[in-house]
C-alpha positions in Angstrom: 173.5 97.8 176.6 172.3 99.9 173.5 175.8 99.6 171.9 175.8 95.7 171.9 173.7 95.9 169.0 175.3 98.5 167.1 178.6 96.7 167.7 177.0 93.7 166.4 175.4 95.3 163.3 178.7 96.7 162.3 180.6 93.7 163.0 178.1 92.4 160.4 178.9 95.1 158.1 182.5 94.7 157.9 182.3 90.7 157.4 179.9 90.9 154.4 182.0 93.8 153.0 185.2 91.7 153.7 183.3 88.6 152.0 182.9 90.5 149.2 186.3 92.2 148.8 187.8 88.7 148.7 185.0 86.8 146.5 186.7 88.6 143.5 188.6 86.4 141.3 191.5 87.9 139.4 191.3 89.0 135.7 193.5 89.2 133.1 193.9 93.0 131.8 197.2 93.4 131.2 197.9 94.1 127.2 199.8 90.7 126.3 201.4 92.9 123.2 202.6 95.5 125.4 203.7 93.4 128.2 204.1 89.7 127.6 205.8 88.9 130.3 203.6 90.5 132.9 200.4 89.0 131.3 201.4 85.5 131.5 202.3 86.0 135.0 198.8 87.3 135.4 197.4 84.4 133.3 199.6 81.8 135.7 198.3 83.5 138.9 194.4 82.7 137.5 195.6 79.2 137.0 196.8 79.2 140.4 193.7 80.6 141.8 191.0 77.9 139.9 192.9 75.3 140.7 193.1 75.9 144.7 189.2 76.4 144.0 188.8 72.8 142.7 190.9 72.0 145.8 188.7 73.5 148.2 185.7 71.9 146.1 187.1 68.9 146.3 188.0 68.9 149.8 184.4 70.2 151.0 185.8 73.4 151.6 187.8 71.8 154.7 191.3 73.6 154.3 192.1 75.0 157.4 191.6 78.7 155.9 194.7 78.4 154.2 193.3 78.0 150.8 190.8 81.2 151.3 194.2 82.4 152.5 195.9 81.6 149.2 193.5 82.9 147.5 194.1 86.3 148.8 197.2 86.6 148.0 196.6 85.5 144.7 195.0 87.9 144.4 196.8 90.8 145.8 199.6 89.3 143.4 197.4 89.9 140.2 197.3 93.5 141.5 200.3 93.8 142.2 200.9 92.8 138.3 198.4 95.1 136.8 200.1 97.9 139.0 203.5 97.1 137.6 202.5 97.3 133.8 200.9 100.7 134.5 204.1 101.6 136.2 206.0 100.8 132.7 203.1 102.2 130.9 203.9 105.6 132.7 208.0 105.9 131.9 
């Protein structure tokens, strides 16, 4: 019965840390001089992601998950962008 708690406490753990990860929005910080193509792509994707926020706003949150979802990948894909300029930045 001890580790019932403990499970519990860590459960606990890994949701806040998860709710944290994810309650990062994307930012812009790719040069726009150096790579213009990649930092409108990065400028779209933080379009995207506002406007699936004022869609979960205005829908009281009530999504199904797949707007959180969304935004994860949103996200992901504005790494995924930064990672590719610093790829050309390194040839």
């Amino acid at each position: 019965m001890k580790t019932r708690p403990s499970i519990l406490v860590l459960g606990s753990v890994l949701v806040a840390a998860t709710l944290a990860a994810s309650a990062q929005e994307p930012v812009q910080n790719i040069d726009p001089n150096r790579h213009g193509n990649l930092a409108a792509a990065q400028r779209l994707v933080r379009q995207a992601y506002d406007r699936v926020t004022d869609a979960q706003k205005d829908n009281r949150y009530d999504l199904g998950g797949h707007a959180s979802r969304a935004k994860d990948l949103l996200r992901q894909a504005n790494e995924e962008l930064k990672l590719s300029a610093e790829a050309a930045n390194r040839r």
